[in-house]
PDB file of N, CA, C and O in Angstrom:
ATOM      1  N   UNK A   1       3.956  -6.322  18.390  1.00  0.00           N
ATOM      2  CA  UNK A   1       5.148  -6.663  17.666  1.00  0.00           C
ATOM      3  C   UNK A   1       5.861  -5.472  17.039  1.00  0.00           C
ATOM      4  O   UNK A   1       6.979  -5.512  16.525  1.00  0.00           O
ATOM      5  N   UNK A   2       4.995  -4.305  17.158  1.00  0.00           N
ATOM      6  CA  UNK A   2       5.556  -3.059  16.154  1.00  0.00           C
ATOM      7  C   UNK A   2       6.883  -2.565  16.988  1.00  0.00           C
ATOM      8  O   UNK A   2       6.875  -3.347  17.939  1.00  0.00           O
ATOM      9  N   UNK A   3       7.634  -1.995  17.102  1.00  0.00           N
ATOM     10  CA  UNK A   3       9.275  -1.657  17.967  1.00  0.00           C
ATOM     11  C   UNK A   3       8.595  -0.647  18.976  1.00  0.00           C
ATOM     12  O   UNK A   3       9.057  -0.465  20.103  1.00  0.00           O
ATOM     13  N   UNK A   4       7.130   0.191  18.358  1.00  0.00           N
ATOM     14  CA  UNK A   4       7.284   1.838  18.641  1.00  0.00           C
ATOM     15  C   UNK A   4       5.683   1.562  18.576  1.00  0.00           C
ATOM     16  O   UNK A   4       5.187   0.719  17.828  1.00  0.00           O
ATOM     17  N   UNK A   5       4.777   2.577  19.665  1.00  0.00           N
ATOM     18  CA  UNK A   5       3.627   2.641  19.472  1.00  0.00           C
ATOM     19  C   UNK A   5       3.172   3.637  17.719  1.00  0.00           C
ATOM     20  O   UNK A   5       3.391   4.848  17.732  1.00  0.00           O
ATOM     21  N   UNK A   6       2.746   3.175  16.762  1.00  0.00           N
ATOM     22  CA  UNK A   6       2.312   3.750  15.176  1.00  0.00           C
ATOM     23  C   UNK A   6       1.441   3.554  14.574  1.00  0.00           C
ATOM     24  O   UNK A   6       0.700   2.734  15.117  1.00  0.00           O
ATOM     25  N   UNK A   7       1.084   3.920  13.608  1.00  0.00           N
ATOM     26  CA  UNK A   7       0.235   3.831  12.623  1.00  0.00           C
ATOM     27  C   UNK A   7      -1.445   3.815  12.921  1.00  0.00           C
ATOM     28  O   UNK A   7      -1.858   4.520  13.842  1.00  0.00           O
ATOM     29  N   UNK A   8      -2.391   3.010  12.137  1.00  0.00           N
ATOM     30  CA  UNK A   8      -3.768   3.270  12.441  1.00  0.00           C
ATOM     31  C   UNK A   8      -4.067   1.884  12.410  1.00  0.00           C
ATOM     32  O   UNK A   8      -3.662   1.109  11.543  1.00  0.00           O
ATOM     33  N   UNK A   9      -4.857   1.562  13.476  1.00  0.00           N
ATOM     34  CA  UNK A   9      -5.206  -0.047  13.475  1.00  0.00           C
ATOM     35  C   UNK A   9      -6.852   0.125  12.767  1.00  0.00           C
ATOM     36  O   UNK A   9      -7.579   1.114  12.861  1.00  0.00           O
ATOM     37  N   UNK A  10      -7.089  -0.937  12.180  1.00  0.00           N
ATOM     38  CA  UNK A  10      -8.193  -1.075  11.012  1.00  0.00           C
ATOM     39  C   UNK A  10      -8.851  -1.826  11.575  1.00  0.00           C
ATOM     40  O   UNK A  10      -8.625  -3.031  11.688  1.00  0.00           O
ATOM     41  N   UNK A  11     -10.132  -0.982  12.186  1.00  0.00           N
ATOM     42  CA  UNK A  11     -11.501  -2.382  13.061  1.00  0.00           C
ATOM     43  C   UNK A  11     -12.223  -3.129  12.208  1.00  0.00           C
ATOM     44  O   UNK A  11     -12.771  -4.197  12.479  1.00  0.00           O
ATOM     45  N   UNK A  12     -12.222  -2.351  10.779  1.00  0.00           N
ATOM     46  CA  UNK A  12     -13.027  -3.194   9.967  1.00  0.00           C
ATOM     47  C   UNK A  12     -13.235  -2.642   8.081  1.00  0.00           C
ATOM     48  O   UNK A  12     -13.361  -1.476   7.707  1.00  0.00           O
ATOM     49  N   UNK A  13     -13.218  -3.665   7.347  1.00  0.00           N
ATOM     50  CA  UNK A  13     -13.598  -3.495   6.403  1.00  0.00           C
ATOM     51  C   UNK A  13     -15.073  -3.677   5.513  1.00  0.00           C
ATOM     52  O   UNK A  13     -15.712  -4.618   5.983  1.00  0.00           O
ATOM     53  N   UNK A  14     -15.389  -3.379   4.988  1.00  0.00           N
ATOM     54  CA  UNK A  14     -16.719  -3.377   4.035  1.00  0.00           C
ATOM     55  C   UNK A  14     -16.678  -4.158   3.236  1.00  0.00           C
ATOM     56  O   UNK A  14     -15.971  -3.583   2.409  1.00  0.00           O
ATOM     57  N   UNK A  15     -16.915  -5.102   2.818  1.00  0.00           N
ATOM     58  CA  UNK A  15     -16.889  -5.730   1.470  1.00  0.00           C
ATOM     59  C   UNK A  15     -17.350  -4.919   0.142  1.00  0.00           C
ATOM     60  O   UNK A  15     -18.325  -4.218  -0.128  1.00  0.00           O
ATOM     61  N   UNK A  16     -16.319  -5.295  -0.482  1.00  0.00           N
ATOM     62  CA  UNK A  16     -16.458  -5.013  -2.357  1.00  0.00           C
ATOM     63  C   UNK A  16     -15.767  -3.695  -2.232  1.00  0.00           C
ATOM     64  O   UNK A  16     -15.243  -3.185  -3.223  1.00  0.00           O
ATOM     65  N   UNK A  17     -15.734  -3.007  -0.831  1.00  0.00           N
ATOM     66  CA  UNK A  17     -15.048  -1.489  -0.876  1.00  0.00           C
ATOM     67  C   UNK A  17     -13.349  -1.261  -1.224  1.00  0.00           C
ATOM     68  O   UNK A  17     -12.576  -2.130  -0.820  1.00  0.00           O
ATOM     69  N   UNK A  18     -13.012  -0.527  -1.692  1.00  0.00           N
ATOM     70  CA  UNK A  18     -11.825  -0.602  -1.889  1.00  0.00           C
ATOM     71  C   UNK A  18     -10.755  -1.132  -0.964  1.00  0.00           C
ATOM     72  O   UNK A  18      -9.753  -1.700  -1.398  1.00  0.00           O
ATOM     73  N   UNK A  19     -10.894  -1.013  -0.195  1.00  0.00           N
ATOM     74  CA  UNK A  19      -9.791  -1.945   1.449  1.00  0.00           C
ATOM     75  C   UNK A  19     -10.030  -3.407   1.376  1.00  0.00           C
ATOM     76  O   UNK A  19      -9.098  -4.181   1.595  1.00  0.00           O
ATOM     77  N   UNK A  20     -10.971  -3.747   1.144  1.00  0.00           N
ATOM     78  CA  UNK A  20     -11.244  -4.678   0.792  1.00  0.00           C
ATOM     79  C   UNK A  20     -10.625  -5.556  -0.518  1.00  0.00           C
ATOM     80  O   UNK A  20      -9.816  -6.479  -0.433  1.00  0.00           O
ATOM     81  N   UNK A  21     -11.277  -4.969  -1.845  1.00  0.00           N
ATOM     82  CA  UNK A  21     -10.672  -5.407  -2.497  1.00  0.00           C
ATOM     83  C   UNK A  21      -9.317  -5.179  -2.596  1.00  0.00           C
ATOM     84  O   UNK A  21      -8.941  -5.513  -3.720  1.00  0.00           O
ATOM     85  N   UNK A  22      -8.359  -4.731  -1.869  1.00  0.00           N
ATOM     86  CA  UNK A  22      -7.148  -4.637  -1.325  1.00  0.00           C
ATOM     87  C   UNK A  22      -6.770  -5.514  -0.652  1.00  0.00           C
ATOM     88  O   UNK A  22      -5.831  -6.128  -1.159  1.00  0.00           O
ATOM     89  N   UNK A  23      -7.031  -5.799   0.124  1.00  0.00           N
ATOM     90  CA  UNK A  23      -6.495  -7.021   0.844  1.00  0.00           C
ATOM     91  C   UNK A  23      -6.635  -6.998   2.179  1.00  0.00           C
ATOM     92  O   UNK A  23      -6.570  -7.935   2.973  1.00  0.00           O
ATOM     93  N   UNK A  24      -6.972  -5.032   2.501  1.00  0.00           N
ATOM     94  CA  UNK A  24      -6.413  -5.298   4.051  1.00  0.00           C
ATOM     95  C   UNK A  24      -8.216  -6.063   5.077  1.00  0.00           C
ATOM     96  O   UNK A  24      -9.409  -6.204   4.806  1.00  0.00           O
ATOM     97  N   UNK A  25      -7.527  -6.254   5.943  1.00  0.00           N
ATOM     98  CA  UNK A  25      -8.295  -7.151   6.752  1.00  0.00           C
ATOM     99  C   UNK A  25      -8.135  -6.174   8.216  1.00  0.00           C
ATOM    100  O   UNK A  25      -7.486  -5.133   8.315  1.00  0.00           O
ATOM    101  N   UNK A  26      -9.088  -6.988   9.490  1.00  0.00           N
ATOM    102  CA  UNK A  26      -9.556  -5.865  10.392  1.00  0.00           C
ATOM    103  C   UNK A  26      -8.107  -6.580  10.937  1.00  0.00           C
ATOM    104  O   UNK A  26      -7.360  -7.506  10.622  1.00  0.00           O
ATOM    105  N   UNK A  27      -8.211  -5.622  11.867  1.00  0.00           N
ATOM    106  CA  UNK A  27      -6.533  -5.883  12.939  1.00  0.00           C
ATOM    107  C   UNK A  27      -5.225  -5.892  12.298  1.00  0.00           C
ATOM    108  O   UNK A  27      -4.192  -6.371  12.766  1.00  0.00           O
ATOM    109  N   UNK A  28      -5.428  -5.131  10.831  1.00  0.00           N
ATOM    110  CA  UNK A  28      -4.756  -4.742  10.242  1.00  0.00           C
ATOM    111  C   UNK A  28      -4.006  -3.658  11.124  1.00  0.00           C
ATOM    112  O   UNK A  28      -4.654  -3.395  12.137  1.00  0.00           O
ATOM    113  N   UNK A  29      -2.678  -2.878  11.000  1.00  0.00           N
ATOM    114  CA  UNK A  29      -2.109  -1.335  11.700  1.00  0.00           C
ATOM    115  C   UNK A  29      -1.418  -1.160  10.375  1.00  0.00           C
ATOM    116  O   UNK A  29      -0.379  -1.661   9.946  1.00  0.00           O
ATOM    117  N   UNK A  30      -2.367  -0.219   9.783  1.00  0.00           N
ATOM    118  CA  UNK A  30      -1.565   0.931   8.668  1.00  0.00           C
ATOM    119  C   UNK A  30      -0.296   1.497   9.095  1.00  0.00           C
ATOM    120  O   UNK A  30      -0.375   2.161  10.128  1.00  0.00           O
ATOM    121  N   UNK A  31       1.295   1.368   8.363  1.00  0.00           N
ATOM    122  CA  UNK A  31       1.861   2.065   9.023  1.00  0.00           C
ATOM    123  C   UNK A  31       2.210   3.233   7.850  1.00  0.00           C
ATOM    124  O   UNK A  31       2.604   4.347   8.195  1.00  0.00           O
ATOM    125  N   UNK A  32       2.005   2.827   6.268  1.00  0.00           N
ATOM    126  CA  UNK A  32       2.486   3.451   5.317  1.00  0.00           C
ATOM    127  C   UNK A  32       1.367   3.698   4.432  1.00  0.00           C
ATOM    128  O   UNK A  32       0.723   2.710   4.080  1.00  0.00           O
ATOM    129  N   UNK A  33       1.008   4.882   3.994  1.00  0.00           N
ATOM    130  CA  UNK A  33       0.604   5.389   3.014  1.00  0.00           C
ATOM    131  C   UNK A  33       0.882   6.565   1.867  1.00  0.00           C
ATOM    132  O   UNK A  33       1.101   7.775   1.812  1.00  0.00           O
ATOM    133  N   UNK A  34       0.695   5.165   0.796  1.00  0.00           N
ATOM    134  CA  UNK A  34       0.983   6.044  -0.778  1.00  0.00           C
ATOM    135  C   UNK A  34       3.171   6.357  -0.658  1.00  0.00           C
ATOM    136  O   UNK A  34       3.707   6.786  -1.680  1.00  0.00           O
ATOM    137  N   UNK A  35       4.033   6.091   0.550  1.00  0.00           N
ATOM    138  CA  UNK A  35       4.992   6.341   0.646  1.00  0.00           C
ATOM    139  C   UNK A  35       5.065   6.922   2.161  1.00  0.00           C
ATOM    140  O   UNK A  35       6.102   6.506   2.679  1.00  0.00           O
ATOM    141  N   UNK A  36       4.429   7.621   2.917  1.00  0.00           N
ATOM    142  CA  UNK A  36       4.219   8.441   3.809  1.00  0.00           C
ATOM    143  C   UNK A  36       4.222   7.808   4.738  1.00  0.00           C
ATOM    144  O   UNK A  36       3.686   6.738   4.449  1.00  0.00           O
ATOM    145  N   UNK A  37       4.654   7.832   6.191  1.00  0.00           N
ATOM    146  CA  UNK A  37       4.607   6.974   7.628  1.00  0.00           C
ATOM    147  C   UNK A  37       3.349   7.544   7.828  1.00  0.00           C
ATOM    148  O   UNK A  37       3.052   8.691   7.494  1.00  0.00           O
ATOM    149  N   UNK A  38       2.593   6.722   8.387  1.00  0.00           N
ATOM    150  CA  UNK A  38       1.506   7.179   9.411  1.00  0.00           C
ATOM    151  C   UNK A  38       1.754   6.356  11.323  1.00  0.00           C
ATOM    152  O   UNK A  38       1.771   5.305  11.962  1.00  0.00           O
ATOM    153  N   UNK A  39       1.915   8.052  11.412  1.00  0.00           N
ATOM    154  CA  UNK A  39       2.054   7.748  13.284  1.00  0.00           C
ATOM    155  C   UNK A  39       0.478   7.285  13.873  1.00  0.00           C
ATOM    156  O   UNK A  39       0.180   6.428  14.704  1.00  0.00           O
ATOM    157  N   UNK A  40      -0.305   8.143  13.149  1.00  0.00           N
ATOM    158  CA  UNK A  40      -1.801   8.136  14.173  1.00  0.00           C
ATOM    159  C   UNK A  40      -2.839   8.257  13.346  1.00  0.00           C
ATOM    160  O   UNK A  40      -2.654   8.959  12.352  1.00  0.00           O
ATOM    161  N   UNK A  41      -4.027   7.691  13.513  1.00  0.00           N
ATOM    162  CA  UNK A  41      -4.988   7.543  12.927  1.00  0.00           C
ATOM    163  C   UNK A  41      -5.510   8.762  12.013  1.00  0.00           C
ATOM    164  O   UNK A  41      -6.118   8.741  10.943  1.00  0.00           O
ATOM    165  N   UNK A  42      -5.047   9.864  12.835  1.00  0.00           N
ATOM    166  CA  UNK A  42      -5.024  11.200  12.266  1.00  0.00           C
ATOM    167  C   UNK A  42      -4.434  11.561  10.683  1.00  0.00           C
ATOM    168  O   UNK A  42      -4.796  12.261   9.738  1.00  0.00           O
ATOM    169  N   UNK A  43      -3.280  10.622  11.010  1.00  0.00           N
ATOM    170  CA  UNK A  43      -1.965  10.464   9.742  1.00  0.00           C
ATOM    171  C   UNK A  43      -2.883  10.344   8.389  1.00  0.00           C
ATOM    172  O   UNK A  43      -3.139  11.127   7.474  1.00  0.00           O
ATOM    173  N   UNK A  44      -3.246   9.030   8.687  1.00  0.00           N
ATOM    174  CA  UNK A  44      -3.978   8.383   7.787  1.00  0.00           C
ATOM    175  C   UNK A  44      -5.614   8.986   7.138  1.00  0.00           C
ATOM    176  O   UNK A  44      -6.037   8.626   6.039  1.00  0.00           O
ATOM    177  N   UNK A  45      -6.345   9.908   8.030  1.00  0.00           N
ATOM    178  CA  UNK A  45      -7.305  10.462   7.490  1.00  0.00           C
ATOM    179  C   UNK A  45      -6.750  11.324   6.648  1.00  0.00           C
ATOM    180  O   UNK A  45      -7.205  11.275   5.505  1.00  0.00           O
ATOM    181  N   UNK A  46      -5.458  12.514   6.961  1.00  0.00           N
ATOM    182  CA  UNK A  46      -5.414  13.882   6.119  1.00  0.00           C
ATOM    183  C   UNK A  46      -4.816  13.040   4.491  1.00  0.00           C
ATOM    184  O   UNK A  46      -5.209  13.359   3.369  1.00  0.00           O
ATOM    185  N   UNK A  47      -3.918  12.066   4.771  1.00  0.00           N
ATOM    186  CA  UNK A  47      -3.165  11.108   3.415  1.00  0.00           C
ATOM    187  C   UNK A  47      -4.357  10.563   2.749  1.00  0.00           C
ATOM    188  O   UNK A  47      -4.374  10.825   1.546  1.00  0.00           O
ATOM    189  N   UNK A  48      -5.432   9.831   3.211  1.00  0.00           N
ATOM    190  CA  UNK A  48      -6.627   9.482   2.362  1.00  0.00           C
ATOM    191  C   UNK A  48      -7.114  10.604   1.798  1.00  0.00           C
ATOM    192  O   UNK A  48      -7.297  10.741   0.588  1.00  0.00           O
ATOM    193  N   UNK A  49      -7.344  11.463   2.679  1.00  0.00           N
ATOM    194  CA  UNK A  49      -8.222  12.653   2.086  1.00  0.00           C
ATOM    195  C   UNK A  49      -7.602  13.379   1.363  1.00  0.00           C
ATOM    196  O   UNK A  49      -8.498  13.866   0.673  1.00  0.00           O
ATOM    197  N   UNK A  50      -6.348  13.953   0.910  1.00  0.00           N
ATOM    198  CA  UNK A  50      -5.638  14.324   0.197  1.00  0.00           C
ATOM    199  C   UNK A  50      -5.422  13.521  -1.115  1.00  0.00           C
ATOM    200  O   UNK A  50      -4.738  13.956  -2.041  1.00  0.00           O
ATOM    201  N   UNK A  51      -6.214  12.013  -1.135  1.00  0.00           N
ATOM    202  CA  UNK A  51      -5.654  11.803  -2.139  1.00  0.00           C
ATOM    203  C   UNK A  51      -7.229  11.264  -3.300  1.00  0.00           C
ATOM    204  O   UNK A  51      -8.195  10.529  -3.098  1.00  0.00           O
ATOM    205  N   UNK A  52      -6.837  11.973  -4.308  1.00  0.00           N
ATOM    206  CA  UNK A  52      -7.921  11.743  -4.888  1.00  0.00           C
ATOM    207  C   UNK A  52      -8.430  10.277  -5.567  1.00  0.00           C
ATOM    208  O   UNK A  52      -7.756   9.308  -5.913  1.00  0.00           O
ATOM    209  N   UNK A  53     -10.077  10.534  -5.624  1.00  0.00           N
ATOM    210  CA  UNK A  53     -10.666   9.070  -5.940  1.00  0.00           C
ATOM    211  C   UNK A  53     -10.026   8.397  -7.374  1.00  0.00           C
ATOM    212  O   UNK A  53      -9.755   8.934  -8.448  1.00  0.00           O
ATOM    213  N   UNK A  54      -9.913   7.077  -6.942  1.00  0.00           N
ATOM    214  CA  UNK A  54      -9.442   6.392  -8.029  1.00  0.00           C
ATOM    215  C   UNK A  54      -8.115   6.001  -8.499  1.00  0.00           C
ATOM    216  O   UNK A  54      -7.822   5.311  -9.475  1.00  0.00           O
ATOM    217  N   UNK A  55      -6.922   6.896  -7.120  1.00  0.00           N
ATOM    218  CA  UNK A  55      -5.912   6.930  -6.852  1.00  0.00           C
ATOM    219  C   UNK A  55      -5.214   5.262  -6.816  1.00  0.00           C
ATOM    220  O   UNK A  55      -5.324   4.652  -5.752  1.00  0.00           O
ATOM    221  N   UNK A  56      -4.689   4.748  -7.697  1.00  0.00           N
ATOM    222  CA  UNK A  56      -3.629   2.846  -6.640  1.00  0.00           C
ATOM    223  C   UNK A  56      -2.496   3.928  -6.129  1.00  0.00           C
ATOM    224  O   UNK A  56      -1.726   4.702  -6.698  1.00  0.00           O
ATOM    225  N   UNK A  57      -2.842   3.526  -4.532  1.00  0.00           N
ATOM    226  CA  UNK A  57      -1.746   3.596  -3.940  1.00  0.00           C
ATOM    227  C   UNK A  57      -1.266   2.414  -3.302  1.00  0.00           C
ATOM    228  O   UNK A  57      -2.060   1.474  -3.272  1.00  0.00           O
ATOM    229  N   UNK A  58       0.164   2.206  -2.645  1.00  0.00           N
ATOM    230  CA  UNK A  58       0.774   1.235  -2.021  1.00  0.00           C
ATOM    231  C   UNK A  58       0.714   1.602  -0.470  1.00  0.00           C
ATOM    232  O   UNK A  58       1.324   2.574  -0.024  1.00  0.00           O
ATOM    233  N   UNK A  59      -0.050   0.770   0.309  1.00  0.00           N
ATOM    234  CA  UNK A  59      -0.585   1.007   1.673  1.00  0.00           C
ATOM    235  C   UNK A  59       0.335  -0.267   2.338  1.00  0.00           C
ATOM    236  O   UNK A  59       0.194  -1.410   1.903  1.00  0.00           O
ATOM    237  N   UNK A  60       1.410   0.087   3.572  1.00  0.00           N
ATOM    238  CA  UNK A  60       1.614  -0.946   3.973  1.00  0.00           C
ATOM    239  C   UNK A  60       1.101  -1.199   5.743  1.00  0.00           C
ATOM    240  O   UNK A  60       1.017  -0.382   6.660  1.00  0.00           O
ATOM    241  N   UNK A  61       0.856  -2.517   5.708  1.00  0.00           N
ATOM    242  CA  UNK A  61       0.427  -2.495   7.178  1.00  0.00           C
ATOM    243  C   UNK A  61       1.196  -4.092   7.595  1.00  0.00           C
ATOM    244  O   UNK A  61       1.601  -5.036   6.917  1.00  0.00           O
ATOM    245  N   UNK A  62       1.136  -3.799   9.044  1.00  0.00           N
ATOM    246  CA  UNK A  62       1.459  -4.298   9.630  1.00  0.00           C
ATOM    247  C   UNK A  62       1.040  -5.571  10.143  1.00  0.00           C
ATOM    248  O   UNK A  62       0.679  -5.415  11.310  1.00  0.00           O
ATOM    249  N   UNK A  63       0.920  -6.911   9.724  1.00  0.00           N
ATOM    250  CA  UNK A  63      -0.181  -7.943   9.966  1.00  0.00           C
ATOM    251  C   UNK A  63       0.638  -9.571  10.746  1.00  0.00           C
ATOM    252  O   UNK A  63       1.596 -10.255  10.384  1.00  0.00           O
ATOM    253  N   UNK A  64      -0.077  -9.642  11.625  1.00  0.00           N
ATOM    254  CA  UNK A  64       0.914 -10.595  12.445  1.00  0.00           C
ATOM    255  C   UNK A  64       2.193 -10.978  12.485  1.00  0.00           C
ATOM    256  O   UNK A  64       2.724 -12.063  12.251  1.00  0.00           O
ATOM    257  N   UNK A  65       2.688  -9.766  12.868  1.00  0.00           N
ATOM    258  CA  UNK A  65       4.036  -9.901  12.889  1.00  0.00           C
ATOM    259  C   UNK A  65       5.101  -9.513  11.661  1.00  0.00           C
ATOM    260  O   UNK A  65       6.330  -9.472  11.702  1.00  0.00           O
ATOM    261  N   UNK A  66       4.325  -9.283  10.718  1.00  0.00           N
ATOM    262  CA  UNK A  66       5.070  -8.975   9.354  1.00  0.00           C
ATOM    263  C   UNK A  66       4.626  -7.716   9.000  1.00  0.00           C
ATOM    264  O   UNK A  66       3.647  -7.209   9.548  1.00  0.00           O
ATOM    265  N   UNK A  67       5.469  -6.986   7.848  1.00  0.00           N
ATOM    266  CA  UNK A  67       5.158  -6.317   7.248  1.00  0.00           C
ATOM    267  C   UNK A  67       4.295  -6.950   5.912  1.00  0.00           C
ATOM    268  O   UNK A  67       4.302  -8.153   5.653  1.00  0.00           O
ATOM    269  N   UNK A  68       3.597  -5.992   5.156  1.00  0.00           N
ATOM    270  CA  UNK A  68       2.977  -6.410   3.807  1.00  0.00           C
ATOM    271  C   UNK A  68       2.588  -4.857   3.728  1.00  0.00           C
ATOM    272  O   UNK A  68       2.128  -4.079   4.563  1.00  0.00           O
ATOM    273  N   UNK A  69       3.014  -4.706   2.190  1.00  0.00           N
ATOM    274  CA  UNK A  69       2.800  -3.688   0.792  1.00  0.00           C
ATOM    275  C   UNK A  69       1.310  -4.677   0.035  1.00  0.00           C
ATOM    276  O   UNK A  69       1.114  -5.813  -0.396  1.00  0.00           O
ATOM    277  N   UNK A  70       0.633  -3.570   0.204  1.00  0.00           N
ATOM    278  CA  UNK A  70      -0.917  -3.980  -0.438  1.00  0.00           C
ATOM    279  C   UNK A  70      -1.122  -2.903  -1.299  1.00  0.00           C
ATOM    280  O   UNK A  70      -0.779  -1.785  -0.913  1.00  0.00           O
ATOM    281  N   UNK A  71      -1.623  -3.049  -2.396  1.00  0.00           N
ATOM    282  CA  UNK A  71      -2.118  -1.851  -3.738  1.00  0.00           C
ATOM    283  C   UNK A  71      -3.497  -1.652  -3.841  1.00  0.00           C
ATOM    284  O   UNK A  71      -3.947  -0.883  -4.691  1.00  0.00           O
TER     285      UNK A  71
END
């Protein structure tokens, strides 16, 4: 459904872990982080890792067909 091949698709979450208690779910596709596009899975490791623990950021992904902003 995305226009453009993007972002990072999410195989899975952990329970109680922060993604989790976030909202996102597996078959999630990250396309936004903290403000930032993420093209490739790549995107999304250097933006996590750059950002320090304990950080709320606004992560949006892409979930059947919709967008959704998750904190």
């Amino acid at each position: 459904g995305l226009k453009r091949a993007m972002g990072a698709l999410v195989q899975g979450v952990e329970s109680g872990m922060p993604a989790d208690k976030a909202g996102l779910e597996a078959g999630d596709i990250v396309t936004r982080f903290n403000g930032q596009a993420i093209d490739s899975p790549a995107d999304l490791s250097r933006q996590v890792a750059a950002t320090r623990p304990g950080t709320k950021v606004v992560v949006q992904v892409f979930r059947r067909g919709a967008y959704r902003d998750l904190n």
